[in-house]
C-alpha positions in Angstrom: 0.0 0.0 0.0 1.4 3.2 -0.9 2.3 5.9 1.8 -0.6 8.5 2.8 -0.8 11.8 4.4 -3.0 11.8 7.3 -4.2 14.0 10.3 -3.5 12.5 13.3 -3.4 12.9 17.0 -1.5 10.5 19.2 -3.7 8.9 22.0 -1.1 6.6 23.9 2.2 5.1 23.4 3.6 2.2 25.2 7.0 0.1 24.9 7.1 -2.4 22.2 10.2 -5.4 22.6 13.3 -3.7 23.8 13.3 0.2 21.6 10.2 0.0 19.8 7.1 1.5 20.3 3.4 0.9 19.9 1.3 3.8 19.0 -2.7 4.0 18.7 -3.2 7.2 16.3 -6.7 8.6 16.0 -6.7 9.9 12.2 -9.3 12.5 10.8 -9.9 10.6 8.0 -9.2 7.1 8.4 -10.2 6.3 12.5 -8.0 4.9 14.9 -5.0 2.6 14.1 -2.1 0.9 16.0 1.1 2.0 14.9 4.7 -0.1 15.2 7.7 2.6 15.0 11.3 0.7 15.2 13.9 2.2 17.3 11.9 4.9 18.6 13.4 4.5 22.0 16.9 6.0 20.5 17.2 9.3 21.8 17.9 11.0 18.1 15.0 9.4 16.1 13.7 11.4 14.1 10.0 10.7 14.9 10.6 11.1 18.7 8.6 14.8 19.2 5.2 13.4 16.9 4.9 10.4 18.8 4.3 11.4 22.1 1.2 11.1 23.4 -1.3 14.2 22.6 1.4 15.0 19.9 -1.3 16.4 16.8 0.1 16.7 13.3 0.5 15.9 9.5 2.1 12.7 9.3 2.6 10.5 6.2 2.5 6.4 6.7 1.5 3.4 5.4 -1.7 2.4 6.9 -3.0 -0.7 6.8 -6.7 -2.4 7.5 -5.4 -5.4 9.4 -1.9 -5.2 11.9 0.3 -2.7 11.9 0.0 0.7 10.6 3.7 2.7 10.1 4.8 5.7 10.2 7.1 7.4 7.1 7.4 10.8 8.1 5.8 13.9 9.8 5.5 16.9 8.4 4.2 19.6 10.9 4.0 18.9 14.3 1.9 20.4 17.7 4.3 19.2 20.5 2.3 19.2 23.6 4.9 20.9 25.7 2.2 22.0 28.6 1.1 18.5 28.9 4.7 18.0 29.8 5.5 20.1 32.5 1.9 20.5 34.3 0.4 17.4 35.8 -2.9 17.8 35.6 -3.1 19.4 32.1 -1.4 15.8 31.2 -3.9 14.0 33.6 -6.7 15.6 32.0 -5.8 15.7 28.9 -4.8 11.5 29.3 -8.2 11.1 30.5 -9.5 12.6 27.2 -7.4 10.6 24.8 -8.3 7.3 26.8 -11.8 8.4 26.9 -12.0 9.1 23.0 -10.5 5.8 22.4 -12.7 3.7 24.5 -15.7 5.5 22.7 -14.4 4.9 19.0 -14.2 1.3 17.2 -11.1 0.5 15.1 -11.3 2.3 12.2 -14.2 4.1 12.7 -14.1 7.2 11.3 -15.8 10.4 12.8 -14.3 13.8 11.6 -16.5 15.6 14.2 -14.6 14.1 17.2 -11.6 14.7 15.9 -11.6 17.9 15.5 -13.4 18.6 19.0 -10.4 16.3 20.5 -8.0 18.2 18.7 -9.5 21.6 19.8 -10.1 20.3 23.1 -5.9 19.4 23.3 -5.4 23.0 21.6 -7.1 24.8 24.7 -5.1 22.7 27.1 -2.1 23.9 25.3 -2.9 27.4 25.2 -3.7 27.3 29.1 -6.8 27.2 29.4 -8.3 25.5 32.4 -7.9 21.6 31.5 -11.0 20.0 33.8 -13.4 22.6 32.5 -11.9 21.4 29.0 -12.2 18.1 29.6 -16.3 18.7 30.8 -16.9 19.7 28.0 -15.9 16.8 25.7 -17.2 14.3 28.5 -21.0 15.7 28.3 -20.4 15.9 23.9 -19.1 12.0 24.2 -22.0 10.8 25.7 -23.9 9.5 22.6 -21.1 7.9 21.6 -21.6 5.2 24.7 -25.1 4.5 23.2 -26.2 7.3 25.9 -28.1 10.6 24.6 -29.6 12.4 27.6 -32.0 15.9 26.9 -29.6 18.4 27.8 -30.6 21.6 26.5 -33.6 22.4 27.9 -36.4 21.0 30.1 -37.9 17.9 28.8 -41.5 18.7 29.2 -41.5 22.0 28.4 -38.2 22.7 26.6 -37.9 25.8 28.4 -34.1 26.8 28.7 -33.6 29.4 31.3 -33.9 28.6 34.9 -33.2 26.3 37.4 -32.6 22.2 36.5 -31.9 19.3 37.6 -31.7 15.9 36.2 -34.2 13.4 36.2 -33.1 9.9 35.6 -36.7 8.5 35.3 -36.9 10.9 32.0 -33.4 10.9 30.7 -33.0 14.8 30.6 -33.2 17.8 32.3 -36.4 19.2 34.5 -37.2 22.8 35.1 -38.1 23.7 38.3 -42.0 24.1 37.2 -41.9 20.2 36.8 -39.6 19.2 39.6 -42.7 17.1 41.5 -43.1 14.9 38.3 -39.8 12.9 39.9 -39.6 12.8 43.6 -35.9 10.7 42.9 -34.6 13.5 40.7 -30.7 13.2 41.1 -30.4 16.8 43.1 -27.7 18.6 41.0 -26.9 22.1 42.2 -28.5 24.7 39.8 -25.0 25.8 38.9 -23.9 22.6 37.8 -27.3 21.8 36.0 -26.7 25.1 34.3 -23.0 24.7 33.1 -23.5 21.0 31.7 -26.9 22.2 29.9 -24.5 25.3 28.1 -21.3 22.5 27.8 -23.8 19.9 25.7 -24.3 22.5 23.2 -20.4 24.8 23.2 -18.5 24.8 20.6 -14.3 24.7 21.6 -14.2 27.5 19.0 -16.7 29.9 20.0 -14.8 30.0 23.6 -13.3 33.2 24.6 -13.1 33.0 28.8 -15.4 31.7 31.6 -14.4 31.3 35.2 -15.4 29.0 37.8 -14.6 29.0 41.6 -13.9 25.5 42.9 -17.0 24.9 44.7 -18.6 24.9 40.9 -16.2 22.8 39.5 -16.5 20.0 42.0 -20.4 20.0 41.2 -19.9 20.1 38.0 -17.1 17.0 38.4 -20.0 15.0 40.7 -22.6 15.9 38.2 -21.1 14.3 35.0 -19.7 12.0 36.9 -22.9 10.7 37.9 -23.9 10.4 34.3 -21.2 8.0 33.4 -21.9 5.7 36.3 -25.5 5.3 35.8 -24.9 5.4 31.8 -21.6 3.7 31.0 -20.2 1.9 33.6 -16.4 2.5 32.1 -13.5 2.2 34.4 -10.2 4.0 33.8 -7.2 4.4 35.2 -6.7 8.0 33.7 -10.1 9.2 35.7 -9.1 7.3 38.9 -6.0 9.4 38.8 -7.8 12.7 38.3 -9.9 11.6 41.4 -6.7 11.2 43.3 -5.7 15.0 42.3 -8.3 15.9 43.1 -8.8 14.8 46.4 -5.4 16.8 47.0 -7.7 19.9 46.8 -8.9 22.0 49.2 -12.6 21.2 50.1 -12.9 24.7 51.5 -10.9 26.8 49.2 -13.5 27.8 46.5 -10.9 30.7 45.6 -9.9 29.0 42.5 -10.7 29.8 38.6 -9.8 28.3 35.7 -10.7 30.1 32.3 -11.2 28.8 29.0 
């Protein structure tokens, strides 16, 4: 098969015999692949930079339907330098790459999620506040899980402004006005009912700042997170770290904001 040139972001990497490498590379056009690179444990190849994980850019390989996919060449490269340095920009932005791939088949291709991966890696690069980030493609990947809950506006009425809160019984969210038609309703704060209604409908690009104290982030975190265990059941090691981080947190500092 002749060489192609491909989009690609790099979700993980792991060791591969002594100083190869295994890489699975979600690709705009062509899904997800696994990727063999000889020698790339050799501290001058000249792959190195574009295979780290969360590394985005033009590469140009061989790909193949069944086994291994190879790499030729890259072209231009987004090194993710923050993810480097700043552990939980690279926990969160881990969690997103893991998350992505357990949602995706092999070789399934979906240009949409690329590109809202790919932005979503761009705003943790550029320093924008990497949970908030990561909310946002968690709520957007839920109907890729088989799971689409009514998030933009009140199930019975559709009404859009106001308070919410989550019914599980109706898969969506309730205004206030119909609050008594689910005595279990799941008791979100309105603040967190009202970020994760704007976060199922936000485009990465049309982001210019929003700030949130910590007391919002962590019912924002509880909210969503209570999605995906009553929805998709998937265990991670990337989110059980992020649970660890935060844990380290101050449940009484509600000082802190991220923007995005």
């Amino acid at each position: 098969m002749e060489p192609v040139e491909f989009l690609g972001i790099v979700l993980f990497q792991r060791p591969y015999k002594d100083r190869d490498a295994l890489l699975k590379i979600f690709m705009r056009s062509k899904g997800k692949r696994m990727f063999f690179v000889k020698n790339l444990k050799s501290p001058n190849h000249f792959l190195k930079r574009a295979c780290f994980p969360m590394a985005r850019a033009t590469y140009i390989g061989q790909i193949n339907a069944h086994g291994f996919s190879f790499l030729n060449e890259v072209k231009t490269c987004y090194f993710p330098k923050r993810v480097q340095v700043d552990i939980e920009a690279n926990a969160y932005a881990s969690y997103l790459a893991h998350l992505v791939d357990a949602s995706l088949e092999e070789g399934e291709v979906d240009e949409g999620l690329f590109d809202k991966l790919w932005q979503a890696l761009e705003k943790i690069e550029e320093g924008n506040d990497s949970m908030v980030i990561a909310n946002i493609l968690e709520v957007q990947l839920l109907p890729k899980f088989g799971v689409d809950p009514h998030l933009k506006s009140c199930v019975f009425c559709q009404k859009d402004q106001g308070i919410f809160d989550y019914s599980v019984r109706y898969d969506g969210l309730i205004c206030q006005d119909h609050f008594s038609r689910d005595p279990k309703r799941s008791h979100w704060s309105a603040r967190a009912a009202h970020f994760i209604r704007i976060f199922s409908q936000l485009d990465y690009e049309a982001i210019q700042s929003i700030s949130l104290n910590g007391k919002t982030k962590r019912e924002i975190r509880q909210a969503i997170d209570s999605l995906y265990q009553e929805y998709v059941g998937l265990s991670l090691k990337s989110k059980s770290f992020i649970d660890k981080l935060i844990n380290f947190d101050n449940p009484l500092d509600d000082s802190y904001s991220g923007k995005v």
